[in-house]
C-alpha positions in Angstrom: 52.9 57.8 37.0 54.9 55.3 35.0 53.5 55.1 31.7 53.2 51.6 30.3 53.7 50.5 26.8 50.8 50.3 24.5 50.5 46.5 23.0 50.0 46.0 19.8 47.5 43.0 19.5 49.1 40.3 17.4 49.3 40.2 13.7 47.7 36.9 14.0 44.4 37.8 15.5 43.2 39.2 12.2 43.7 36.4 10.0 42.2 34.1 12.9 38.9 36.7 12.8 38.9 36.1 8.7 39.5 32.2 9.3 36.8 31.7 11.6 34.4 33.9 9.6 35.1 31.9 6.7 34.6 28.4 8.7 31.4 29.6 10.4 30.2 30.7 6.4 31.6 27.2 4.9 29.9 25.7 8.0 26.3 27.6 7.2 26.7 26.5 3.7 27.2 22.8 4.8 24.6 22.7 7.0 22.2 24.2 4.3 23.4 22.0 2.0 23.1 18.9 4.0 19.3 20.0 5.0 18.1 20.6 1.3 20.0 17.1 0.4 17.5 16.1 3.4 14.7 17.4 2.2 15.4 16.6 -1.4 15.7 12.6 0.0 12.9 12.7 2.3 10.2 14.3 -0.8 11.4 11.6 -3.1 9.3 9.0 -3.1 10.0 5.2 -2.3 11.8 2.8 -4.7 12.0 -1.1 -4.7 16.2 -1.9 -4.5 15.0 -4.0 -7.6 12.1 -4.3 -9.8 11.1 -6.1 -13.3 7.8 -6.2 -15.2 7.2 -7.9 -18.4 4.4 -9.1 -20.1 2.3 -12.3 -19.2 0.8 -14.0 -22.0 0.9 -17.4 -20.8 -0.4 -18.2 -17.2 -3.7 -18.9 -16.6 -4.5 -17.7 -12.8 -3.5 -14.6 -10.9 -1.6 -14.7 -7.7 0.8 -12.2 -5.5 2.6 -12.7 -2.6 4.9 -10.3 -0.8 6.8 -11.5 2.2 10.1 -10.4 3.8 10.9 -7.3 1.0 9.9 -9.4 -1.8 7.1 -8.5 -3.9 5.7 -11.4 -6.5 2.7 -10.8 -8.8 1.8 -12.9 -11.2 -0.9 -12.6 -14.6 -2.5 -8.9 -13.2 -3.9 -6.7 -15.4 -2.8 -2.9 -14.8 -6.4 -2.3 -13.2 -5.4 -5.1 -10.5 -1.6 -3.4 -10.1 -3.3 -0.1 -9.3 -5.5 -1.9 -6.7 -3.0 -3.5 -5.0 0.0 -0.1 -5.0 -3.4 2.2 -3.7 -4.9 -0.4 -1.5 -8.2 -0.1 -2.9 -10.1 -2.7 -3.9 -10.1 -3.4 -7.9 -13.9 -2.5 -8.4 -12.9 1.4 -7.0 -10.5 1.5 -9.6 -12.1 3.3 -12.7 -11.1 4.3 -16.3 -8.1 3.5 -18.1 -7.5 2.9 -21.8 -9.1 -0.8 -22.6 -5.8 -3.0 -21.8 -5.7 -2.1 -18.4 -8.3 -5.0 -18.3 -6.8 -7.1 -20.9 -3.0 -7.3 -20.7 -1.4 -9.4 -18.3 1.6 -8.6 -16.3 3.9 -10.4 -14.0 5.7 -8.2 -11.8 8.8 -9.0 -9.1 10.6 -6.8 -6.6 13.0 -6.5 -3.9 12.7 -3.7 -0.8 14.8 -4.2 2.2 13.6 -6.9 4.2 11.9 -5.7 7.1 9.7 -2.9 4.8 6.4 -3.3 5.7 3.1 -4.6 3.3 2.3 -0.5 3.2 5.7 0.8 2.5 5.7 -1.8 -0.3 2.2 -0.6 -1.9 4.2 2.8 -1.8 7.3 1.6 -3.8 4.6 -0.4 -6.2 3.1 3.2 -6.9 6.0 4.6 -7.6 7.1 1.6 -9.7 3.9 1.8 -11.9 4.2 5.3 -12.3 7.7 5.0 -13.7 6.9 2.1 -15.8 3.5 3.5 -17.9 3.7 7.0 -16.9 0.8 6.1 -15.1 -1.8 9.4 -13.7 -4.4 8.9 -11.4 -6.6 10.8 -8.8 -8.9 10.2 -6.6 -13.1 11.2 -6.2 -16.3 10.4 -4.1 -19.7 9.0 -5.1 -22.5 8.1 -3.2 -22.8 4.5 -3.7 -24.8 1.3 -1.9 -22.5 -0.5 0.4 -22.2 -3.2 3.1 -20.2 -1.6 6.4 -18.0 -4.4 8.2 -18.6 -4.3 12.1 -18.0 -5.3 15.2 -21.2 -7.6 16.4 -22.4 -6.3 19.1 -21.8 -9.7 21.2 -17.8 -9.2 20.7 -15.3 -10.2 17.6 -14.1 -13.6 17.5 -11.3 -13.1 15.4 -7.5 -14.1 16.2 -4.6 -11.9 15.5 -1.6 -13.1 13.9 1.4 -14.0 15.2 3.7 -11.4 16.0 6.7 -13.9 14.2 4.8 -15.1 11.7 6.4 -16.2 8.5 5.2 -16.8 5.5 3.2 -14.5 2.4 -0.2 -13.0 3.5 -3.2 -12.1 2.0 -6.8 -14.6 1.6 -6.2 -18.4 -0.4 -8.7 -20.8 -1.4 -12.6 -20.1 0.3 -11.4 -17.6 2.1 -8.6 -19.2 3.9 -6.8 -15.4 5.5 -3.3 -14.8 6.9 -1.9 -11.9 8.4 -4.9 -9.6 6.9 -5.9 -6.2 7.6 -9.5 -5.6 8.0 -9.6 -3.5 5.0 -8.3 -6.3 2.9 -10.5 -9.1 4.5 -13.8 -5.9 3.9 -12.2 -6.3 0.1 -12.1 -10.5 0.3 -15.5 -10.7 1.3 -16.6 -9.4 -2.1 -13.9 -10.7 -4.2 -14.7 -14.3 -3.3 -18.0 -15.3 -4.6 -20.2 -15.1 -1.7 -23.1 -13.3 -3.3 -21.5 -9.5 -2.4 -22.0 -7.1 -5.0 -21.1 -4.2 -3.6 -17.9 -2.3 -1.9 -17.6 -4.1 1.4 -16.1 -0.6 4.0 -14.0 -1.9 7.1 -15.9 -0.4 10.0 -14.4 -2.4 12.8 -11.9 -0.3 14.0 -9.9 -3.1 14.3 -6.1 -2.6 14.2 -3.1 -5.1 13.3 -3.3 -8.6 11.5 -5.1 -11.5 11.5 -5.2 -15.0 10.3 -9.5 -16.1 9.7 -10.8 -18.8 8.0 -14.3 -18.3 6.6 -16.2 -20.8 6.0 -18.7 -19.9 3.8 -21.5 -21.1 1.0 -20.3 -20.1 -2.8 -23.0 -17.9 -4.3 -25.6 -15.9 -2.0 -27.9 -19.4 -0.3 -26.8 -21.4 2.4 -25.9 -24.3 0.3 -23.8 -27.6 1.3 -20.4 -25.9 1.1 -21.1 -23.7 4.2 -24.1 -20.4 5.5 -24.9 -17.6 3.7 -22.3 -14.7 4.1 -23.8 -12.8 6.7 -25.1 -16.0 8.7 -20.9 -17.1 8.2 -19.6 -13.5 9.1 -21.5 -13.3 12.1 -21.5 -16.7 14.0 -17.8 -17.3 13.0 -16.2 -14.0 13.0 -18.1 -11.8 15.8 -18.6 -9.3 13.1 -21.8 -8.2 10.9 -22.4 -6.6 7.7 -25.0 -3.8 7.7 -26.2 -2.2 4.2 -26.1 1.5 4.2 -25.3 4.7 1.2 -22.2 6.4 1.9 -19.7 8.6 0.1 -17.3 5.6 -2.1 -13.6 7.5 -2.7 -13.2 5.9 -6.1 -9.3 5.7 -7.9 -9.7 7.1 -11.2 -6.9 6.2 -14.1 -6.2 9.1 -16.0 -3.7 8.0 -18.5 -1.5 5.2 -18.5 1.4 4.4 -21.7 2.2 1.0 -22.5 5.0 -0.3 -21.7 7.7 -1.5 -24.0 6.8 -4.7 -26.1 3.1 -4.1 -25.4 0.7 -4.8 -28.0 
């Protein structure tokens, strides 16, 4: 039998093995890089594109707005800053050194413009924690409260409007747009309506709405409008019902002032 010549695989193939091992390395190095730069980006927490604070000694009233990625607060103390970047209302916030009661700040920012009110309260957080090296943590306590709910004989309330413009939160006698029900649970006490306890949203209620409350100042039906519950009920379809339950209170640990502060 004719024997056939033995081929010699091409010098070439080698290097080739050597190149693609070192491709298929550089390419596992890549890829682990690009998944820790992923990680690294997605544990950092939220920014504002732009933010300012300085300190307020000359307004008179306090007022925020935040509408279309632009935040605007205006004569808050630090207590009232910690409410608003947690979402819990300012009477849940607890301790502090005394001028987080008594310095005014004014604060403005910019996040894209279609970040949402709670991606906002995330970038404020991380914004006040930059700015006084702010600690906090949170704890229950058994405390007297009102539960907002659903009357049994249906809501009444009307959501918002899915393209509507404008800054939201609660005006005037409690003149709402675009609320939550946790933040119209917090309005109900913060206006003075006779509530002097945490209000809990019990509704289950999702989304926004706009309500206007007409209700008496102090805790009598009076000439300016009914009693609070009397109001809540007939013009809201909702009730207020006084239990106990487990508060989650925010609790300032230690806050640094800021530069130029007193």
């Amino acid at each position: 039998m004719e024997s056939r010549p033995t081929i010699s695989p091409p010098r070439f193939v080698p290097r080739l093995r050597l190149v693609l091992g070192g491709l298929m390395k550089t390419g596992t190095a890549i890829l682990l890089w690009v998944l820790s730069a992923f990680a690294q980006t997605a544990d950092r927490p939220p920014t504002f594109e732009a933010a300012a604070i300085k300190i307020d000694s000359i307004s008179t009233s306090e007022t925020g707005a935040y509408d279309h990625g632009r935040l605007i607060i205006r004569w808050a103390t630090l207590r009232h800053l910690v409410s608003s970047a947690y979402d819990t209302p300012v009477e849940r916030v607890r301790g502090g050194p005394k001028w987080v009661d008594t310095t005014r700040f004014d604060v403005s920012a910019k996040a894209e413009e279609t970040a949402s009110e709670a991606q906002a309260r995330l970038m404020l957080r991380t914004f006040l924690t930059e700015q006084f090296h702010l600690h906090v943590h949170n704890e229950d306590q058994s405390e007297r409260v009102y539960l907002l709910q659903v009357d049994p004989h249906g809501s009444k309330l009307q959501e918002s409007a899915a393209d509507a413009t404008g800054p939201s939160g609660c005006f005037g006698v409690m003149t709402c747009r675009k609320v939550t029900m946790a933040t119209l649970a917090r309005a109900l006490r913060a206006h003075d309506t006779g509530i002097d306890v945490p209000v809990v949203d019990e509704t289950g209620l999702k989304g926004t709405y706009d309500v206007t409350l007409k209700v008496a100042v102090g805790d009598a039906e009076n000439d300016s409008g009914p009693a609070i519950f009397r109001a809540v009920r007939e013009q809201l379809g909702l009730k207020l019902q006084a239990s106990k339950r487990p508060v989650n209170f925010l609790v300032i640990d230690d806050a640094q002032p800021i530069s130029g502060q007193n």
